[in-house]
N, CA, C and O of each residue as an XYZ file, in Angstrom:
588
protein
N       8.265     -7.651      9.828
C       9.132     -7.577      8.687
C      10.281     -6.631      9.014
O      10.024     -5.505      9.442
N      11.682     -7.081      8.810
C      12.736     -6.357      8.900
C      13.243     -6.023      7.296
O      13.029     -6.712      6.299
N      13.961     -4.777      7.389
C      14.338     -4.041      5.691
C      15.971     -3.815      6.546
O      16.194     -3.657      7.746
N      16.626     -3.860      5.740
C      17.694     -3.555      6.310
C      18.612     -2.705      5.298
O      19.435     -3.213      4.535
N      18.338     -1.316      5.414
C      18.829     -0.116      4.930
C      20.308      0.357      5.331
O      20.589      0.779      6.453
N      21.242      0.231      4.246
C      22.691      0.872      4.462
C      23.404      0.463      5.951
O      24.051      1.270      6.619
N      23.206     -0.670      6.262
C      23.416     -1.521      7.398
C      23.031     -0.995      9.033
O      23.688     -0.869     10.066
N      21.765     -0.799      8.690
C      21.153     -0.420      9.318
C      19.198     -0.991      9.152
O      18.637     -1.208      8.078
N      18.654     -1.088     10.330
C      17.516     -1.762     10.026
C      16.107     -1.008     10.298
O      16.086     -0.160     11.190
N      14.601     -1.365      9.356
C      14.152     -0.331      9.402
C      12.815     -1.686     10.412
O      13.083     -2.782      9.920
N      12.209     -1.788     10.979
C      11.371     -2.653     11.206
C      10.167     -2.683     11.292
O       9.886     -2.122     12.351
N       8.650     -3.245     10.442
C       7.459     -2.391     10.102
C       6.874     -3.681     10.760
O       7.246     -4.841     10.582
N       5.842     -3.200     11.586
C       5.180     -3.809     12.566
C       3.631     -3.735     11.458
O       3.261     -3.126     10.454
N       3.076     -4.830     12.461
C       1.424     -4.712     11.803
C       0.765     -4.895     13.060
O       1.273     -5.743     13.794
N      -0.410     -4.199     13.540
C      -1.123     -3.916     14.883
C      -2.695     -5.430     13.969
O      -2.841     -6.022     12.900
N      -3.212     -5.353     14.921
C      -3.892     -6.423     15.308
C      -5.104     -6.003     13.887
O      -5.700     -6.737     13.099
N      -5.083     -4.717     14.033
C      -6.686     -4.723     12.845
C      -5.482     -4.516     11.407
O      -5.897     -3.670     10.615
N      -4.357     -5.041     11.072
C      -3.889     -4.517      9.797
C      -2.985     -3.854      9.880
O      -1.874     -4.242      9.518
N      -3.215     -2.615     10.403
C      -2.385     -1.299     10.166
C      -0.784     -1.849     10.063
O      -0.504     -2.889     10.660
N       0.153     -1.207      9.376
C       1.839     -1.338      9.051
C       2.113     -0.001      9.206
O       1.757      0.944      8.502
N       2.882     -0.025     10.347
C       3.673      1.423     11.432
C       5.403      0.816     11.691
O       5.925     -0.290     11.546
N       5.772      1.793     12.014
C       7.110      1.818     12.432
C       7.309      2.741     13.493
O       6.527      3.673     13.680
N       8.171      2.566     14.100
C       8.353      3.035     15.699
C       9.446      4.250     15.337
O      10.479      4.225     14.668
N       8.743      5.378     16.103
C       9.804      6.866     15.777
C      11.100      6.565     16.122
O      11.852      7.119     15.320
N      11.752      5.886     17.020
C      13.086      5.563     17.223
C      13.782      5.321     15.802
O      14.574      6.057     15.212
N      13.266      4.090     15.425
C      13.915      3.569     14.421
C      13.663      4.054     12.955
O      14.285      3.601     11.994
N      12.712      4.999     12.870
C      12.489      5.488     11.785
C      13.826      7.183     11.973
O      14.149      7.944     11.060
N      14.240      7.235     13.316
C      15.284      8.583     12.902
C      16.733      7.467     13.409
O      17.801      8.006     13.702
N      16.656      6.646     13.435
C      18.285      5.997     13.333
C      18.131      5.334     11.921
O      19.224      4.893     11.565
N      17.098      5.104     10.954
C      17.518      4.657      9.840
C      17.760      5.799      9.055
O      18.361      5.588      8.002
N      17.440      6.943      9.308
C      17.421      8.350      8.826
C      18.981      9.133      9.012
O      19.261     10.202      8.470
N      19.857      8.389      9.852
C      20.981      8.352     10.328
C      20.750     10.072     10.355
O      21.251     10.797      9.495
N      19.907     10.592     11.490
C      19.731     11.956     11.852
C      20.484     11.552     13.372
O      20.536     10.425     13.862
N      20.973     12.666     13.877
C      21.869     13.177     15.356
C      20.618     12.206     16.222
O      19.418     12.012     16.029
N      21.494     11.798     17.123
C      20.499     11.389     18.601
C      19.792     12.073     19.225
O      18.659     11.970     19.693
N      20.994     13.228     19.193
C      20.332     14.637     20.338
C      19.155     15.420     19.674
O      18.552     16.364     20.185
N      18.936     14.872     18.465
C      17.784     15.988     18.184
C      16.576     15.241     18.104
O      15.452     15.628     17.784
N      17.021     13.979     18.482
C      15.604     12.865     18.594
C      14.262     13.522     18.884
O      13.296     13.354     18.139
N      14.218     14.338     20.073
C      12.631     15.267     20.753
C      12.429     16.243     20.009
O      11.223     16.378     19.800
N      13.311     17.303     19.302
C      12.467     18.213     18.780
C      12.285     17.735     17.370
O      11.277     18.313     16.965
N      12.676     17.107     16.597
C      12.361     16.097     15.297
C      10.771     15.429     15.657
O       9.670     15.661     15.157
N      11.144     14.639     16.593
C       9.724     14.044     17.072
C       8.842     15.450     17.227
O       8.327     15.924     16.213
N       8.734     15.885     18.081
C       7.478     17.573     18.019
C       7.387     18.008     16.672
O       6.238     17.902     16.243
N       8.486     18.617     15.581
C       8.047     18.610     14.411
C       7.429     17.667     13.466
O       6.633     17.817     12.539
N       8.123     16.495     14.053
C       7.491     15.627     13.102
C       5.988     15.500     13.602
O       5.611     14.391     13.224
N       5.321     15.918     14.046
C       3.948     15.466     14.937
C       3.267     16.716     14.485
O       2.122     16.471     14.105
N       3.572     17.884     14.408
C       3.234     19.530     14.587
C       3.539     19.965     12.968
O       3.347     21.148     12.684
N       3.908     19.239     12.127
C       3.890     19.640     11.059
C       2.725     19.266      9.954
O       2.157     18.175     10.000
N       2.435     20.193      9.022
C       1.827     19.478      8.525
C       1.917     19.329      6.696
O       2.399     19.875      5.704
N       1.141     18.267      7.094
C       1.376     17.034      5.426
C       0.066     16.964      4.426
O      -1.114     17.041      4.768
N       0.540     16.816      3.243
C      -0.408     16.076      2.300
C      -1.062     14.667      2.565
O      -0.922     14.048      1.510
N      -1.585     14.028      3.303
C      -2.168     13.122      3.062
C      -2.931     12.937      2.165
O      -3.355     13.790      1.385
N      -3.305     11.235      2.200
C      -4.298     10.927      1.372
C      -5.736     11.184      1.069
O      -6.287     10.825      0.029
N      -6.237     11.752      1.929
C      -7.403     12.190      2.003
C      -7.465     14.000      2.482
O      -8.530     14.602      2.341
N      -6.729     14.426      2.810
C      -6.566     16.122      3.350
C      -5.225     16.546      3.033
O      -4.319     15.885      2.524
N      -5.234     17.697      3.396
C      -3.801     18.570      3.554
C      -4.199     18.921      5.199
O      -5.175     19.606      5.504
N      -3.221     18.297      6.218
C      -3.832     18.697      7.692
C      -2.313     17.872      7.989
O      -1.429     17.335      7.322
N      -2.684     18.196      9.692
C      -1.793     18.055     10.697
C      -2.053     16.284     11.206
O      -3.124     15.999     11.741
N      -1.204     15.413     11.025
C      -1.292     14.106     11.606
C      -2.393     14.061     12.740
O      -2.647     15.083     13.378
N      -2.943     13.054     12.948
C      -3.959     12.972     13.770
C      -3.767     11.406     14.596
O      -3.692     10.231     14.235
N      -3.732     12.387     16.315
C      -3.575     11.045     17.029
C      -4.633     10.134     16.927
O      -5.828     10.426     16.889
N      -3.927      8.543     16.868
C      -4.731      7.183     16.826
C      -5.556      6.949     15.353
O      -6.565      6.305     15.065
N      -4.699      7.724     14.637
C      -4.994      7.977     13.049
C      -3.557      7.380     12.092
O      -3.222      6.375     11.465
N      -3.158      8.376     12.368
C      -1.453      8.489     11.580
C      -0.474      7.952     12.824
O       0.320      7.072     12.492
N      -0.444      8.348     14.110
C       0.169      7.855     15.227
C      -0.091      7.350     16.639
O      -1.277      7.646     16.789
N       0.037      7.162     16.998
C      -0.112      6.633     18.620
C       1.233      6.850     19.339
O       2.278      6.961     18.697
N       1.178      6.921     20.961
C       2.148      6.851     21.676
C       2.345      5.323     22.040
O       1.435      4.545     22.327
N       3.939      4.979     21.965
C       3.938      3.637     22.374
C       4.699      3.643     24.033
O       5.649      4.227     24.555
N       3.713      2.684     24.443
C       4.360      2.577     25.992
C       5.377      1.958     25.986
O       5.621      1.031     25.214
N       6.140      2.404     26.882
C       7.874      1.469     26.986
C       8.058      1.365     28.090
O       7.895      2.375     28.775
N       8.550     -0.118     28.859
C       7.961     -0.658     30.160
C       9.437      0.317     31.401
O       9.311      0.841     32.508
N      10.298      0.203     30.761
C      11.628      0.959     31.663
C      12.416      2.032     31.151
O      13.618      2.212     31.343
N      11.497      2.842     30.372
C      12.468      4.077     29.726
C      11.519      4.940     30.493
O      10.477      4.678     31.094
N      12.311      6.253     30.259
C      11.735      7.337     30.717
C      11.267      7.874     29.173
O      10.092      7.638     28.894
N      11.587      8.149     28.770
C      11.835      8.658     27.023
C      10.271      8.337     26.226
O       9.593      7.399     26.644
N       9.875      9.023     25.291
C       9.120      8.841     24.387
C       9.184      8.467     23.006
O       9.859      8.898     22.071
N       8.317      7.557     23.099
C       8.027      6.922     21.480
C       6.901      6.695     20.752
O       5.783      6.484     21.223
N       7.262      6.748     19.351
C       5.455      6.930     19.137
C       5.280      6.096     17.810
O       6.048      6.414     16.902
N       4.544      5.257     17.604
C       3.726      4.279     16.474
C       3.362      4.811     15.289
O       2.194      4.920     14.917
N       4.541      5.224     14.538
C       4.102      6.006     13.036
C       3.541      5.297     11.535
O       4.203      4.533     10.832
N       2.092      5.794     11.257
C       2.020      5.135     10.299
C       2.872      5.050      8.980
O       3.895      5.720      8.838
N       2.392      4.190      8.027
C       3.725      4.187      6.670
C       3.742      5.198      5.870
O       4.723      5.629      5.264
N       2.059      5.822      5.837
C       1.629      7.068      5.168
C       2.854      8.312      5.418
O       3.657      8.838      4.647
N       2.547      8.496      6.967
C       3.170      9.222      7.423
C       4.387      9.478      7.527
O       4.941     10.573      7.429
N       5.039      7.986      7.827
C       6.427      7.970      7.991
C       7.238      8.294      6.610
O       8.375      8.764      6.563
N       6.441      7.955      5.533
C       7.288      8.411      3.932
C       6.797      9.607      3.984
O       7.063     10.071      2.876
N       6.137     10.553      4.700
C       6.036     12.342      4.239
C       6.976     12.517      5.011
O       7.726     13.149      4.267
N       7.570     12.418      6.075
C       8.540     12.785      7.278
C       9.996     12.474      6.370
O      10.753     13.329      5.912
N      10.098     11.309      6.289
C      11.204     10.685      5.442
C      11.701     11.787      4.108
O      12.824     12.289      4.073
N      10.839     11.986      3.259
C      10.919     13.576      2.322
C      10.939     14.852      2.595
O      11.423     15.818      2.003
N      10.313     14.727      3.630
C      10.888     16.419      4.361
C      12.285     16.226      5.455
O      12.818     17.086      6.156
N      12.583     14.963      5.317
C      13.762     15.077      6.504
C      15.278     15.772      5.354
O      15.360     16.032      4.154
N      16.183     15.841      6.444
C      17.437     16.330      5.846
C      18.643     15.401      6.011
O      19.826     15.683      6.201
N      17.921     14.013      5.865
C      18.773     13.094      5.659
C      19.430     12.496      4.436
O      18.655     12.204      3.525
N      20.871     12.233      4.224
C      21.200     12.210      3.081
C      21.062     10.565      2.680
O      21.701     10.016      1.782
N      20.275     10.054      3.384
C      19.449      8.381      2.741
C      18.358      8.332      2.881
O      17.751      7.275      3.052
N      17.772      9.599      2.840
C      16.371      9.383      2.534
C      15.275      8.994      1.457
O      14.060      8.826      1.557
N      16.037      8.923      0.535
C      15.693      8.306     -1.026
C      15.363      6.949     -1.377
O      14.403      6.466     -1.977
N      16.883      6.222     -0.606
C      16.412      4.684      0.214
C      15.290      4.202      1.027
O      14.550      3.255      0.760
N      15.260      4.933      2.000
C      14.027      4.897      2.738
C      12.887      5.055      2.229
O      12.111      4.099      2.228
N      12.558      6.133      1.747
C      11.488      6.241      1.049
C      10.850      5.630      0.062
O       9.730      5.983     -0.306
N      11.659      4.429     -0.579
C      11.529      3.537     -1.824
C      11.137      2.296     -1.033
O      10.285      1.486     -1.401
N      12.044      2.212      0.405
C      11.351      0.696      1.084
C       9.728      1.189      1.540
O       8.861      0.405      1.154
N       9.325      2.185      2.177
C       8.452      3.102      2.630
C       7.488      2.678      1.604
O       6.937      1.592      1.782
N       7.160      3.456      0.419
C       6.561      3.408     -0.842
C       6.327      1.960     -1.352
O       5.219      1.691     -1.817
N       7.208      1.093     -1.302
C       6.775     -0.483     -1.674
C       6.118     -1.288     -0.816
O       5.433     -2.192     -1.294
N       6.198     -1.117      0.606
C       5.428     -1.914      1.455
C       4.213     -0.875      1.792
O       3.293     -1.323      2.477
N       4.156      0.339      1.403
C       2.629      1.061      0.828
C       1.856      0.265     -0.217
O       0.827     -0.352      0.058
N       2.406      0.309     -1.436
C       2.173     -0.512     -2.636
C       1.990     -1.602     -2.964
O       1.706     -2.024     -4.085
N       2.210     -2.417     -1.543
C       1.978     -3.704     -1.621
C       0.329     -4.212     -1.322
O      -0.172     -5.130     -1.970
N      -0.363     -3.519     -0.319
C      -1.303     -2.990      0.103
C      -2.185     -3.027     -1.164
O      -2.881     -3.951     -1.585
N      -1.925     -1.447     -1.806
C      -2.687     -1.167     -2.345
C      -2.719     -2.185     -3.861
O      -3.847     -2.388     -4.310
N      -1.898     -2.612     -4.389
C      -1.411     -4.046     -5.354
C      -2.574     -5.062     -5.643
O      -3.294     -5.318     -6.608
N      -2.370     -5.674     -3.929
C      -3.139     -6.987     -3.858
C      -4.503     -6.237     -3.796
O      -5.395     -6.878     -4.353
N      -4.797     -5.360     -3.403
C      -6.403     -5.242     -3.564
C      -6.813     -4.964     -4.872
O      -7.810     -5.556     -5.286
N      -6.176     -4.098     -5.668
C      -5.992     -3.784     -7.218
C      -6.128     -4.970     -8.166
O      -6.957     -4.886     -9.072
N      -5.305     -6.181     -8.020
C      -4.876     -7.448     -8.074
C      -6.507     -8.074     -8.409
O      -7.077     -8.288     -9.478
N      -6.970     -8.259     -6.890
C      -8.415     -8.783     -6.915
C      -9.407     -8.583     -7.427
O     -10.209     -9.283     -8.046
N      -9.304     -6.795     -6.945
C     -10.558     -5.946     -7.813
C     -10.233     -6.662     -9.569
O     -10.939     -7.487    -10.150
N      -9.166     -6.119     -9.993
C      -8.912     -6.525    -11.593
C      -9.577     -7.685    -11.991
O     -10.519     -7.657    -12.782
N      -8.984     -9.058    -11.307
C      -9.566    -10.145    -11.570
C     -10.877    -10.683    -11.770
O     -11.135    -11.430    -12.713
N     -11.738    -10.315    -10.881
C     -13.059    -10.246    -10.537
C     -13.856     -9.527    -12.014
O     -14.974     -9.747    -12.478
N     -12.769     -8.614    -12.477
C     -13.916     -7.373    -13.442
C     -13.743     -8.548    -14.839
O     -14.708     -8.896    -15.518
N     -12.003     -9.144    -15.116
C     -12.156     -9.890    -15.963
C     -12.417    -11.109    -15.929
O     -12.162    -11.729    -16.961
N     -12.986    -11.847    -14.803
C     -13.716    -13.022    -14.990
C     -15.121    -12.567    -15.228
O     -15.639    -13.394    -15.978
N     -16.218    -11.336    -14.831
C     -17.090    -11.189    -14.905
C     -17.187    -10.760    -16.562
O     -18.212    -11.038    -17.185
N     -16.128    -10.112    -17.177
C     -15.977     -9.752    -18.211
C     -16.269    -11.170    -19.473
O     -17.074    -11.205    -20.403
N     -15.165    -12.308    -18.975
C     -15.312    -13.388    -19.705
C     -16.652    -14.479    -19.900
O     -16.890    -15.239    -20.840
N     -17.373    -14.253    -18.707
C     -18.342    -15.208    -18.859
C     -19.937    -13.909    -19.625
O     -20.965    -14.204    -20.235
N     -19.482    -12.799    -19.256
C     -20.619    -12.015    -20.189
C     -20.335    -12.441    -21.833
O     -21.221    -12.530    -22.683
N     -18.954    -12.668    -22.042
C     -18.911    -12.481    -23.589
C     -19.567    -14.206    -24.028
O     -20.139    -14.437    -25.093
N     -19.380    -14.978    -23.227
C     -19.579    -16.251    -23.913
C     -21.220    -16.913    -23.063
O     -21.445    -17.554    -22.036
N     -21.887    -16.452    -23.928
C     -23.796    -16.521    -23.656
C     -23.727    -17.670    -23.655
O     -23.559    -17.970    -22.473
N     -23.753    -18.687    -24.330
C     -23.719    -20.592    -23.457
C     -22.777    -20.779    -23.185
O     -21.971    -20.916    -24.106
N     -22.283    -20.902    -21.781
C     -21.292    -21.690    -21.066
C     -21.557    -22.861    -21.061
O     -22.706    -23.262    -20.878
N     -19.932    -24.112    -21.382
C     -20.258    -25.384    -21.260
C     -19.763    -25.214    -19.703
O     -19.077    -24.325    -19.199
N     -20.413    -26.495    -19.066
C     -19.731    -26.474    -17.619
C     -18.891    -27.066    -17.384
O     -18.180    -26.851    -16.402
N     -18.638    -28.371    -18.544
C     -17.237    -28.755    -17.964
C     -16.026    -27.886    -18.213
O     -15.053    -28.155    -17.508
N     -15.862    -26.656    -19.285
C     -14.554    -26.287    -19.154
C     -14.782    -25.228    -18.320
O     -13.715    -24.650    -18.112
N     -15.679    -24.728    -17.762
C     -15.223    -23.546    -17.047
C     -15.888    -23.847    -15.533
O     -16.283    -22.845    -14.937
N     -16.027    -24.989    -14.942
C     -16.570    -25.404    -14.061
C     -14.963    -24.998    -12.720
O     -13.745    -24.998    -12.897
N     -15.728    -24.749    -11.639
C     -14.483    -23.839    -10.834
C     -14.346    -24.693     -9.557
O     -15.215    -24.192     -8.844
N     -13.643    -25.914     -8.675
C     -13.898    -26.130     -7.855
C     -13.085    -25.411     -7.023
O     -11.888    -25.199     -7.217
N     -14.255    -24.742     -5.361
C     -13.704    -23.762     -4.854
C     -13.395    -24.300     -3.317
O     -13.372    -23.446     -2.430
N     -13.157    -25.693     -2.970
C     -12.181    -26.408     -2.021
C     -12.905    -26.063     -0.664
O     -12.313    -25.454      0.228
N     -14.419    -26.545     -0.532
C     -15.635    -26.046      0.596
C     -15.270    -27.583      1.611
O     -15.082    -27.660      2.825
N     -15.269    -28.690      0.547
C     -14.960    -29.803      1.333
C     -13.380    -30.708      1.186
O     -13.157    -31.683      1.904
């Protein structure tokens, strides 16, 4: 999925079990932060620490990030989760970070939505057939498309 922020693009990858990350490069050029401070941004951004969802702690490799290999650079890059990348995005000192953080926050929310979505559904179909003690079967008969 590409977002394309103040003409500029943000691009959120999904790894094989799920996970939705974005690559540190492109998360400090949509941040329209200096080039030259690309490495020590990256070390703070890694060495600082955040509220997560589950702790107040320091990002944790192959958790919140990974290093990504790059076949002909010398340079480093690293696989930031979405969690992560919207706490970085609010502590940065970028003056579009508000933008970011709203695309950040919705493709979080999307996540958490559809599972919300399901859970809900499930409580009020279980809800509807408790209230009505004889079910006829032809109106509430469900075909669920096996064959």
């Amino acid at each position: 999925m590409i977002y394309t922020i103040s003409s500029q693009q943000l691009q959120i990858l999904v790894s094989k079990k799920g996970t939705k990350v974005v690559t540190a490069y492109d998360l400090h050029n949509i941040l329209q932060l200096p080039r030259y401070k690309f490495n020590s941004n990256i070390d703070k951004w890694l060495t600082d620490i955040y509220q997560f969802s589950d702790n107040l702690r320091q990002p944790l490799a192959f958790k919140d990030f990974s290093e990504r290999k790059l076949q002909y650079s010398k340079g480093k890059d690293y696989y930031i989760s979405l969690e992560l990348a919207k706490m970085i995005t609010l502590n940065s000192e970028s003056k579009v970070k508000l933008e970011v953080a709203k695309v950040l926050l919705t493709m979080m929310d999307k996540k958490n939505k559809n599972h919300f979505n399901k859970s809900r559904a499930k409580k009020q179909l279980k809800a509807s057939f408790s209230k009505n003690k004889s079910i006829d079967q032809k109106t509430t008969s469900v075909q669920l498309g096996l064959w």
